[in-house]
C-alpha positions as CSV (number, residue, x, y, z in Angstrom):
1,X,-1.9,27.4,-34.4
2,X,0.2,29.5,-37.3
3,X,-1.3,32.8,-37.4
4,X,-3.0,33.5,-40.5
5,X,-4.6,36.8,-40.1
6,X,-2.6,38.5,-43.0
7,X,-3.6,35.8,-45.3
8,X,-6.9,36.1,-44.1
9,X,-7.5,39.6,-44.6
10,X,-6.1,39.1,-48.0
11,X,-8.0,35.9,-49.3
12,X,-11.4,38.6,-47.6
13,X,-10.2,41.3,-50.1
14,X,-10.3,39.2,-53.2
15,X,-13.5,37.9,-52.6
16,X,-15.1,41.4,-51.7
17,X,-14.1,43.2,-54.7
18,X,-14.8,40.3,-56.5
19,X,-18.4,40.6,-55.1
20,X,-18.5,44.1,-56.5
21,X,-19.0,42.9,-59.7
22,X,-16.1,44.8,-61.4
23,X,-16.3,47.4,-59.4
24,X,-12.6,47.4,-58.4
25,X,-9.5,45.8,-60.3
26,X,-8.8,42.8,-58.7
27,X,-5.6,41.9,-60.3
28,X,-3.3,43.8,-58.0
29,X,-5.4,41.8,-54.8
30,X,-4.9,38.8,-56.4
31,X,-1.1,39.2,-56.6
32,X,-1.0,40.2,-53.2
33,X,-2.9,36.9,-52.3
34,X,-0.6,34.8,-53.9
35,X,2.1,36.2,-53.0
36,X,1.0,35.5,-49.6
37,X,-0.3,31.7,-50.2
38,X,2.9,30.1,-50.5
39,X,3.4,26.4,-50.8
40,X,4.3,26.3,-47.3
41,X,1.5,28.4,-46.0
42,X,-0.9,26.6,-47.6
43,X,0.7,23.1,-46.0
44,X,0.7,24.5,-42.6
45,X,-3.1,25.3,-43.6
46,X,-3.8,21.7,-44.0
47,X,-1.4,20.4,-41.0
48,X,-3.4,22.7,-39.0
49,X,-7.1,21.3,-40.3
50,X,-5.9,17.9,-40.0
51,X,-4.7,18.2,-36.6
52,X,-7.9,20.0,-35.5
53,X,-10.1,17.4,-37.0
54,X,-8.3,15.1,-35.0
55,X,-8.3,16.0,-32.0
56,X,-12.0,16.8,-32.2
57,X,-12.3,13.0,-33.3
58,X,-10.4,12.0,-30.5
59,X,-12.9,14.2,-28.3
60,X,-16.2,13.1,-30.1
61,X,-15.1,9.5,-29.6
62,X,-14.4,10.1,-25.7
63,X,-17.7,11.8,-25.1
64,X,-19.2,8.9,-27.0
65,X,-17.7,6.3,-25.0
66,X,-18.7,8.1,-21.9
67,X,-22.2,8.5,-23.3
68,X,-22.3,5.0,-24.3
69,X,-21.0,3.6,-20.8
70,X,-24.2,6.0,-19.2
71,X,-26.3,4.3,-21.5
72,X,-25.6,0.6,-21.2
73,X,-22.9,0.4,-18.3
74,X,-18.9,0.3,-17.7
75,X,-17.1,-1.9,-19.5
76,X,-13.4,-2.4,-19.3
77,X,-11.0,0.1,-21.0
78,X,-8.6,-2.4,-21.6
79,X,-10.1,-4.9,-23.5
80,X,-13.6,-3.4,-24.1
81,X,-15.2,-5.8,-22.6
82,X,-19.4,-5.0,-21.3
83,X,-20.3,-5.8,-17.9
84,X,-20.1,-4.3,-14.3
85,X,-16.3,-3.3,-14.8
86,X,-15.4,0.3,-14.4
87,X,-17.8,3.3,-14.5
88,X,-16.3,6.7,-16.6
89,X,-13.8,7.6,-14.5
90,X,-12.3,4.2,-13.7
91,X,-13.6,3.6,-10.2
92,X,-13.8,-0.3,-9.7
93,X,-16.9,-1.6,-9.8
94,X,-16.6,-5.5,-10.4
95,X,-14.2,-8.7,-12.5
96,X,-12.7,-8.7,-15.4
97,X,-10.8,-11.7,-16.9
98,X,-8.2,-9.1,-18.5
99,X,-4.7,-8.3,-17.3
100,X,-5.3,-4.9,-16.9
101,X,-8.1,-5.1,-15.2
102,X,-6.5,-7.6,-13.0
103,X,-4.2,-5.3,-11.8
104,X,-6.5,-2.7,-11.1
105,X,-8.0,-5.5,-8.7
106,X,-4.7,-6.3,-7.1
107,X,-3.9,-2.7,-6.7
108,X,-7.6,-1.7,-5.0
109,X,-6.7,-4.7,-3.3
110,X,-3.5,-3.7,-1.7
111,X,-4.6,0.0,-1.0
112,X,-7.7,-1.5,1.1
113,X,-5.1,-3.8,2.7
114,X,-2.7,-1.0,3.1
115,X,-5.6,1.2,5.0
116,X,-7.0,-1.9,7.0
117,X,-3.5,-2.0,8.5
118,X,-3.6,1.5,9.0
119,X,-6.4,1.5,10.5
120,X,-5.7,-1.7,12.5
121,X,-2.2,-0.1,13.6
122,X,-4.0,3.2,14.9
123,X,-6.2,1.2,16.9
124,X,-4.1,-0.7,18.7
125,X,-2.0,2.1,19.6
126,X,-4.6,3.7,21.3
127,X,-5.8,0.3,23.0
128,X,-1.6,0.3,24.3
129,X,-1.6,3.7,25.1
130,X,-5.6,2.9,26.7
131,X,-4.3,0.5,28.6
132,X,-1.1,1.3,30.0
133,X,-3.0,4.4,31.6
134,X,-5.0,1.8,33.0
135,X,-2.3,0.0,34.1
136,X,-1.0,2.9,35.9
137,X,-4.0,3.9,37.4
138,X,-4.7,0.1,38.9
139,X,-1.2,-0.1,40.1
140,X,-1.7,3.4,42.2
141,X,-5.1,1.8,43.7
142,X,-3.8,-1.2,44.3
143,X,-0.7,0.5,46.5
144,X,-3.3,3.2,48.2
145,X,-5.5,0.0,49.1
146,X,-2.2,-1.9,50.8
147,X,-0.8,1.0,52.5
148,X,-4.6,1.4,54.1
149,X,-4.4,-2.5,54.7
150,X,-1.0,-2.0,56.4
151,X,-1.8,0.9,58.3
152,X,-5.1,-0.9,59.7
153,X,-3.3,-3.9,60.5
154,X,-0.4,-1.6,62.3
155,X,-2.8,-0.4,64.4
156,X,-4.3,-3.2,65.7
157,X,-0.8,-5.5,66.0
158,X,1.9,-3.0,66.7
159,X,3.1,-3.7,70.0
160,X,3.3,-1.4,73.6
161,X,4.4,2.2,72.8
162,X,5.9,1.5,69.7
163,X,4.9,3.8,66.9
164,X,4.7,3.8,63.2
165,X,5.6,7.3,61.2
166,X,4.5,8.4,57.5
167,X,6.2,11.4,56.3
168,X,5.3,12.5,53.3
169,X,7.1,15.8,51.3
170,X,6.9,16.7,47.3
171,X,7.9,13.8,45.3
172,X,8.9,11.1,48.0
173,X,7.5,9.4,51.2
174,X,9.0,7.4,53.6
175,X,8.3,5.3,57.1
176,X,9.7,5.6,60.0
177,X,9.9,3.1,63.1
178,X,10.6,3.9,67.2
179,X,10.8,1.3,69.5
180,X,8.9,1.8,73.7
181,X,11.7,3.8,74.4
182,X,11.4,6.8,71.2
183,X,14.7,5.7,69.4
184,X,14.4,4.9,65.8
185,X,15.0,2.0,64.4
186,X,16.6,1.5,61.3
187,X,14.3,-0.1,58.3
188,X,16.0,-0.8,54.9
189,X,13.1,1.8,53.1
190,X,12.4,0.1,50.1
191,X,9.1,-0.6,48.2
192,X,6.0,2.0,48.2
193,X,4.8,2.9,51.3
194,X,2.4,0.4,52.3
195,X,5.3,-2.5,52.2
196,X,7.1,0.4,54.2
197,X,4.4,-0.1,56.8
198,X,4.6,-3.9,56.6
199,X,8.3,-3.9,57.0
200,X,8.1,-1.8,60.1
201,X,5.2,-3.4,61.4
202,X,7.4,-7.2,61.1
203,X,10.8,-5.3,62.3
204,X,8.4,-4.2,65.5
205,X,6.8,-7.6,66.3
206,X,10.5,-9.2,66.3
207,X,12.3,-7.3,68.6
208,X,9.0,-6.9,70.9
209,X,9.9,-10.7,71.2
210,X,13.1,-10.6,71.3
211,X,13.1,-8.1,74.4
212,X,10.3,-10.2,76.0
213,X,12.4,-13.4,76.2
């Protein structure tokens, strides 16, 4: 807003010694005064007022819409229209027939989509990650329960003096085979350790039957 407070004070002046009765001469306060309330001050006056008065209108007819949509329920801001629509601050709450209104309902629409996939996404990547560390964990038991297969069957089928070895050091394992006589034979040392065994186990059988025929 303009300042007035010059204008003020002087409009004040007239109208106290004015209220003295005579008291005071109030020509000389009066010139002053309108030397003051120009044409143009007295426009930006009104522009001011007007301005003022509406925005308060604006304001006055907000809060009254606002009181009115506690009092009888949301309607649409679009098109007016009474019914379950929108409460005051626009949260969805029901149908309208107008295009705004059916935009809102697309848009909450999508966003509920849009966080149902979210949540949809984060899920499932737990249940991958879930299950690949289940994976992992079945495919270790599985080999600890054929290497303890292997090494049971080994011992009950492996033939004379030959002997199965499992050496075992940080990060790797291996099998070794040695015919009646101690010398090593040669295995080709792939898979985990319990198809180790098996192949050693196979390699032992064969050449016990070779050297027997």
């Amino acid at each position: 807003m303009t300042e007035y407070t010059e204008l003020k004070r002087l409009a004040q002046h007239v109208i106290d010694i004015d209220a003295l009765d005579g008291g005071e001469p109030i020509g000389e306060a009066w010139d002053e005064y309108e030397a003051a309330a120009t044409p143009a001050a007295v426009l930006a006056l009104i522009a001011d007022n007007d301005r003022l008065r509406t925005l308060r209108s604006a304001t006055e007819r907000d809060l009254a819409q606002e009181l009115e949509v506690w009092r009888h329920g949301p309607s649409c801001w679009n098109c007016g229209d009474t019914g379950d629509v929108h409460d005051m601050v626009g949260e969805w709450r029901g149908q309208c027939d107008c295009n705004a209104a059916k935009l809102i309902d697309v848009a909450y629409e999508r966003d509920q989509l849009r966080a149902e996939v979210a949540g949809l996404k984060t899920g499932y990547e737990a249940y991958e990650r879930v299950n690949a560390e289940l994976k992992a964990e079945n495919e270790a038991l599985r080999k600890d329960a054929e290497l303890h297969a292997q090494i049971q069957r080994a011992a009950g089928e492996l033939p004379g003096a030959w002997s199965i070895d499992i050496s075992v050091e940080r990060h790797a394992g291996w099998v070794s085979l040695s015919d009646g006589e101690g010398c090593e034979v040669e295995l080709s040392g792939e898979g985990h350790l319990g198809e180790q065994v098996s192949e050693a186990l196979e390699v032992a059988l064969e050449m016990s039957q070779v050297e027997q025929s």
